[in-house]
N, C-alpha and C positions, 0 to 999 in steps of 0.2 A: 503454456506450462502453468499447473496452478502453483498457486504462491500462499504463505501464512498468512492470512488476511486479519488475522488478530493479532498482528505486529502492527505500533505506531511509531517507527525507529525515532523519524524527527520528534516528535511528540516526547519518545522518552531521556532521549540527549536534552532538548529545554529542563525537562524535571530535572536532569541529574546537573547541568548547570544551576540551575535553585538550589539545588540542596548543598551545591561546593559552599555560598555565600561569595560568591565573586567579586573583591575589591575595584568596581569600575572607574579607570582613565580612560574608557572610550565612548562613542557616542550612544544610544540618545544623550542629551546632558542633562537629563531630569535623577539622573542616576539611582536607576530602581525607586523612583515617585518619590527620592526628599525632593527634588524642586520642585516639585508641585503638590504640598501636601494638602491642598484640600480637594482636587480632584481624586487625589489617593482615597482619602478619607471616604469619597462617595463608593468610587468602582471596588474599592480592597485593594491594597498594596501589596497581594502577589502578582495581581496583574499585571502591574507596573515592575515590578523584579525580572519579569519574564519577557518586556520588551525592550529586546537586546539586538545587538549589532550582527553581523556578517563575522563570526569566527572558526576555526580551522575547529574545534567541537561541533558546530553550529553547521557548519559547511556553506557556501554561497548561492544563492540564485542563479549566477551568472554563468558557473561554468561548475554546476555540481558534482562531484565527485564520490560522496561518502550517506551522510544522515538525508537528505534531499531526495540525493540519485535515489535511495532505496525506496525513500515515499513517494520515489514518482513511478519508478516502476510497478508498484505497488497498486497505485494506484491505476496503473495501464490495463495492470492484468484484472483490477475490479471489472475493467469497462471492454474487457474482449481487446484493448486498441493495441499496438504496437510499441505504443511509445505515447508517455503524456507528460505537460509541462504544467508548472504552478504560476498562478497566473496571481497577482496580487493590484492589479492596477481594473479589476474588473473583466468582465466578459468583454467590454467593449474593446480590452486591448485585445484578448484572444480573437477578436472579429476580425480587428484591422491584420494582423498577424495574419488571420487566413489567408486574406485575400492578398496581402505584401510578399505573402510567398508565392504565390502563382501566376500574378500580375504583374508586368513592367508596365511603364507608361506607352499608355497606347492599346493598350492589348482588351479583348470583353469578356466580358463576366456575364451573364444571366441569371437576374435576381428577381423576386418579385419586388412593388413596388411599398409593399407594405412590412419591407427590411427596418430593422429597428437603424436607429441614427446611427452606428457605429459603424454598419457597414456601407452609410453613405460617408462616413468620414475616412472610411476605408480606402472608397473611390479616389477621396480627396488626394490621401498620403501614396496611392499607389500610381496614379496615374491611370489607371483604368476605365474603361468609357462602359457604362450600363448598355443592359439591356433589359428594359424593364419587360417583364411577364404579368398579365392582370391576372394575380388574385383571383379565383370565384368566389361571391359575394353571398352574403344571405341580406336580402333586402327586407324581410321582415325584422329582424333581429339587427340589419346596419352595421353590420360588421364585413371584414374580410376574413375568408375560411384561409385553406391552401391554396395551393397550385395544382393544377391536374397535369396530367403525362402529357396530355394532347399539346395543350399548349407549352410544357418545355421541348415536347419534339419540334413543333414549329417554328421557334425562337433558336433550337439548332439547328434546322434545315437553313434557316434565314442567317445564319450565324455560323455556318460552320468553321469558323476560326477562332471562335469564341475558346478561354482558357479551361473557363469553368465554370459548374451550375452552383447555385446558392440557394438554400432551402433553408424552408425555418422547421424546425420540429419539437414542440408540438408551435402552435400561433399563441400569442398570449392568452385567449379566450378558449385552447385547447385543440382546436382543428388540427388533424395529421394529415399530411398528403403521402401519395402512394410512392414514400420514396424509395423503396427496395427497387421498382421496375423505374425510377428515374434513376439513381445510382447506375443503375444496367445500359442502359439507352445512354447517359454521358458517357460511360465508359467504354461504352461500341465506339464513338467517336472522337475518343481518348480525352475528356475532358474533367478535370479533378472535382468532385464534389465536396463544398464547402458547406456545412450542416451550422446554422444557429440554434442549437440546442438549452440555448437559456434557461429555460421552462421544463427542461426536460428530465434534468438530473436523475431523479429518482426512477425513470422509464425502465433502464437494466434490470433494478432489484424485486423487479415484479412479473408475473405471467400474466393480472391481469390487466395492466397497460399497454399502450403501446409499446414497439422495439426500438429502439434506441437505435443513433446512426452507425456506431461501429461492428451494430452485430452484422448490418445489412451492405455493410461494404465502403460507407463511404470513406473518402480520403481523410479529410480533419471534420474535429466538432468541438464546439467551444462550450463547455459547458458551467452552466453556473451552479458550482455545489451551497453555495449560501443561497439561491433561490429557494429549490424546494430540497436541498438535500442535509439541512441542519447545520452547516459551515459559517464561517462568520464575512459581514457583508464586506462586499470587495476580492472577498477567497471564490479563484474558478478556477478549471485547467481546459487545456488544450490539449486534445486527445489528436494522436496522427497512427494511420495505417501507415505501414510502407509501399511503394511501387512510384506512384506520379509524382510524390514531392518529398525531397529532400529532407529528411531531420537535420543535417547541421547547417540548411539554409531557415528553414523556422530559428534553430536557438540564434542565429546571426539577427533575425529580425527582431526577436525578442529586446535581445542585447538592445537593440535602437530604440527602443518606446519603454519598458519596463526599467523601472528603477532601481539601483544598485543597492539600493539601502530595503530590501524585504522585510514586510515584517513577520515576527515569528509568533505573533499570537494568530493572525489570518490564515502563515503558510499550516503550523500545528493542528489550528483547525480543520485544514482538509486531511489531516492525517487521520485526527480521531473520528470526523466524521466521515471517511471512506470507509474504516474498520466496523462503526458502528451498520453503515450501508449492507456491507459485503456478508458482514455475521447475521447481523436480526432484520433489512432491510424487506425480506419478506414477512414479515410478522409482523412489523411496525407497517408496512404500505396496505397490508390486508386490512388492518385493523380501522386506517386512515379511511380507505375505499369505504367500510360498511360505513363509518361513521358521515363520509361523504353524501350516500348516497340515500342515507335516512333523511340528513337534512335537504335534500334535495325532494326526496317526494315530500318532505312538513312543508317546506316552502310552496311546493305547487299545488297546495290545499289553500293555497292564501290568497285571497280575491286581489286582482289585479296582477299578478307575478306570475313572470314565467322563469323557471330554471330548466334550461336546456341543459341537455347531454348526451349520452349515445344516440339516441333518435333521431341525431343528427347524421349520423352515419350512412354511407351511398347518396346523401345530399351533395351537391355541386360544389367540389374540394376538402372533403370529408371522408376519405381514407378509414382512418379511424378516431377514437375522440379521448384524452384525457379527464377522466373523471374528475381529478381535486381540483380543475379548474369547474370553482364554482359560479360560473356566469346567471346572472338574471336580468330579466327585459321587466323593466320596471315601466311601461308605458302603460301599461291601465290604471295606473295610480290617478296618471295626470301631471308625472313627474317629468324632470329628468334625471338620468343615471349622475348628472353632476347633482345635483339637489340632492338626492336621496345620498350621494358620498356625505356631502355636508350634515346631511340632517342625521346619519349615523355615527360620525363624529363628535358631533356638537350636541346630540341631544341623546347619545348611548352608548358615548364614551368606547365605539368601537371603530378602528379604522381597516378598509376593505384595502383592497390593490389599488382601485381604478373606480371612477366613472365617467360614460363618455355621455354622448346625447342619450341612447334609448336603455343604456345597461347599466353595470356595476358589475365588477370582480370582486370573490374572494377568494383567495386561492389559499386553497387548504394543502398543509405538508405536516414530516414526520413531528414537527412540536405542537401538534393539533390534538386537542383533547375534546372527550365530549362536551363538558362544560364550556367549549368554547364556543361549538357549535350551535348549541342551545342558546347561547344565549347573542348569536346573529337569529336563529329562527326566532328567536321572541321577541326582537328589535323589527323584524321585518313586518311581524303581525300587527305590534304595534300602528307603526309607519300606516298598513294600508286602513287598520282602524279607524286613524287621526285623521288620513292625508286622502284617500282614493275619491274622488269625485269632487273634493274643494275648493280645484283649479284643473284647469288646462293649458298645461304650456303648451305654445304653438310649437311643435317641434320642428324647425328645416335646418338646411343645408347639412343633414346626417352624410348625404351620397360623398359628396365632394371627396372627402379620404377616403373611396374605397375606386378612385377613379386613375388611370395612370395618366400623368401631365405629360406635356409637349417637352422635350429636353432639345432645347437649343444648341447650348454650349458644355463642354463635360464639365464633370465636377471638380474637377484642378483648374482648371483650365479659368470659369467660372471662380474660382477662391483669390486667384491671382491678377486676375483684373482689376481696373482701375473701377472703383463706384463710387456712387453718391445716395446720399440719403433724401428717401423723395414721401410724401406722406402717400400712406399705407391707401386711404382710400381714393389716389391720384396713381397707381402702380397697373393698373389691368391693361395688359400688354407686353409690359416690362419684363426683363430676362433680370430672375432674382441673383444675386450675388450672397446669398443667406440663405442660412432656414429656419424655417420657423415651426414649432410643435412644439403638442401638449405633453407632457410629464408628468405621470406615467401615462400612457405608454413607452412616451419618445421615438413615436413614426413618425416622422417628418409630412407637414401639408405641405409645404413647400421647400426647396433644396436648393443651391448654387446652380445653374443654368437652367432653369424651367423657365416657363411662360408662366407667367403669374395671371390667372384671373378672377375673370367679377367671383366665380364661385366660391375660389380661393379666398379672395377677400371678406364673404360674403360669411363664410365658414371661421375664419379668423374672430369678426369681430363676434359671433354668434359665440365662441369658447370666452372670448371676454366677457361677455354678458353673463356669463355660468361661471365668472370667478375660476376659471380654470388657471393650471399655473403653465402660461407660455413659457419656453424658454429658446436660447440661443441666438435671440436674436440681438443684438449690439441694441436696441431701445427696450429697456428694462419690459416697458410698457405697451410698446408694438402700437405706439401711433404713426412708429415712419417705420421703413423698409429699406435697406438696400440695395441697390439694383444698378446692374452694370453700366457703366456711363460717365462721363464728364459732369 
């Protein structure tokens, strides 16, 4: 049923609480930015007016009813889904929620191995035992694409008790796998698919992008509208079809892990930015595309740089490809993708997504203007000006993260165990109790029950060396590791 999509109901209840002048006795206790007025003084103090508590004007998170209900529906009907939640704790909570709702402990999932962290922490809080699927890789470029149909059929041949499939769409570097005919094939064999659609937001409001998961059947997809859909960071939802899982077993999971206290500048935000999606989001994504795809051919006029994109398409897990994911292979410089993050930073005052060994990210969305564009193609011209031939960094252990590890022990199972802290280059053999990875991405090298090895390690200290930022593991600094054990 279509719906007024230029209605922001929550959005416009916040204004009209602004404009009562509401004498606050209730929490935050900053009460509308006097306690804090020189943070006021920076951001403007309507900001602070308008980040307000859970009230019966307001209506709650938790069991919405009224201003909420409407923008969630609202927002359902933007995305083709059935029914969608606001998610304010991040995509990473709408991941773990996927997977809490269809997994008990014990039961598998089938995911690839190149799932962002939230759905191994997913594993953690549900109890559920992986099943990893490899990725197809592009070895030239050193990355992981999709996942192909072949291998999620044989991962459910080998599985057929498995809950449910997990797909990412698009991959952060943009790769789509053919998921309409994987949705089809889980669903012969009754299994709910779980879509990590992070990257994807803006997919719906365009023809010429990829489809987005809901059009093409899947169960749930978590979607991050502050990625690329103009929403403020931390604002996502969680979109569900009905048939295999439960709506009031989702809002019960919800309730467990999302916070009581929402905030209403984040939730508002996907109000107006759904509206702005639904109304102009085709005009505003056309406009992004040409503008993307200009600086994409300036860039591959530029000695040493490759900017990949659709030419990647019918390659090995390459379905189809998102255009504003602007990747480049900066290996003819002499670089690496961590260097040239740095050196576009620190010397052009421009910060990309991501760089890993052979690449960089920039990921272009609806607040992308031309001038912004230009002036990464002039940084990059720069760069190969200054930089291409003046060094060679030796590039290894790229492979390591696109390889699927040994899993010993599951990943609950592994969280809860007794460990010890053993040094990091003493661990090759050892069944990790931790994980460890770089951010951003945040794919995990290593996870709670793998086999840790030389590669692994070899790979770890290689991101040290590139000043990359590790995280998650209990040594700020990653000289120790730990690993299950006495």
């Amino acid at each position: 049923m279509l719906s007024n999509q230029n209605k922001t109901p929550l959005f416009d209840a916040l204004k009209a609480y602004h404009e009562r002048g509401v004498i606050p006795f209730d929490v935050p206790g900053h009460k509308h930015g006097n306690g804090i007025p020189e943070f006021a003084e920076f951001v403007g103090k309507k900001v602070l007016e308008i980040d307000v508590n859970s009230m019966k004007p307001l209506d709650n998170i938790s069991n919405p009813i009224s201003v909420i209900k409407e923008a969630e529906e609202l927002m359902a009907n933007a995305y083709w889904a059935d029914h969608s939640f606001f998610i304010v704790n991040g995509t990473s909570s709408a991941v773990q929620a996927m997977i809490m709702s269809v997994c008990q402990p014990g039961d598998k999932i089938i995911l690839p191995r190149n799932a962002h962290k939230s759905a191994i922490n997913g594993l953690i809080l549900s109890g559920a035992l992986p099943v990893y699927i490899q990725p197809e890789t592009n070895e030239e470029l050193g990355i992981a694409m999709g996942v192909s149909v072949d291998s999620v059929e044989r991962a459910i041949a080998k599985n057929p008790d498995a809950k449910a499939v997990f797909i990412i769409n698009p991959t952060y570097y943009g790769a789509v796998s053919d998921l309409e005919n994987i949705v089809k094939l889980a669903h012969k064999h009754g299994m709910a698919v779980l879509v990590d659609e992070a990257h994807g937001a803006h997919f719906r409001f365009s023809n010429d992008l990829p489809m987005e998961a809901m059009e093409l059947g899947a169960d749930m997809a978590a979607v991050s509208l502050h990625k690329t859909g103009g929403s403020l960071t931390q604002s996502s939802v969680l979109l569900l079809n009905e048939g295999l899982i439960d709506k009031n077993t989702v809002k019960t999971i919800l309730n467990l892990t999302q916070t009581t206290s929402a905030s209403y500048l984040l939730m508002s935000s996907l109000d107006v930015a759904r509206k702005m999606l639904a109304t102009k989001g085709d005009t505003v994504l056309s406009k992004i595309l040409e503008l993307t795809r200009e600086a994409r051919d300036q860039i591959n006029k530029i000695d040493g740089l490759y900017a990949f994109g659709k030419e990647l398409i019918g390659t090995p897990g390459v379905f189809s490809f998102d255009e504003t994911k602007l990747g480049v292979n900066v290996t003819g410089l002499g670089l690496t993708g961590f260097e040239v993050y740095d050196i576009l930073r620190d010397e052009y005052n421009i910060q990309v997504e991501l760089g890993d060994v052979l690449n960089i990210l920039a990921i272009v969305s609806v607040g992308d203007t031309e001038e912004s564009l230009k002036a990464l193609v002039d940084a990059l011209k720069d760069i190969s000006e200054k930089y291409r031939g003046s060094k060679k960094t030796q590039i290894k252990y790229a492979k390591i993260a696109l390889e699927n590890p040994e899993v010993i022990v599951s990943p609950r199972n592994a969280f809860y165990t007794r460990k010890k802290f053993i040094k990091l280059e003493e661990a090759e053999g050892e069944i990790s109790g931790e994980s460890i990875m770089a951010y951003p991405p945040g794919i995990p090298i290593v996870t709670p029950g793998e086999r840790i090895s030389k590669e692994m390690i070899h790979y770890i200290n290689f991101l040290k060396s590139q000043h990359s930022m590790l995280t998650d593991s209990q040594d700020p600094y990653v000289e120790k590791i730990k690993v299950l054990g006495l």
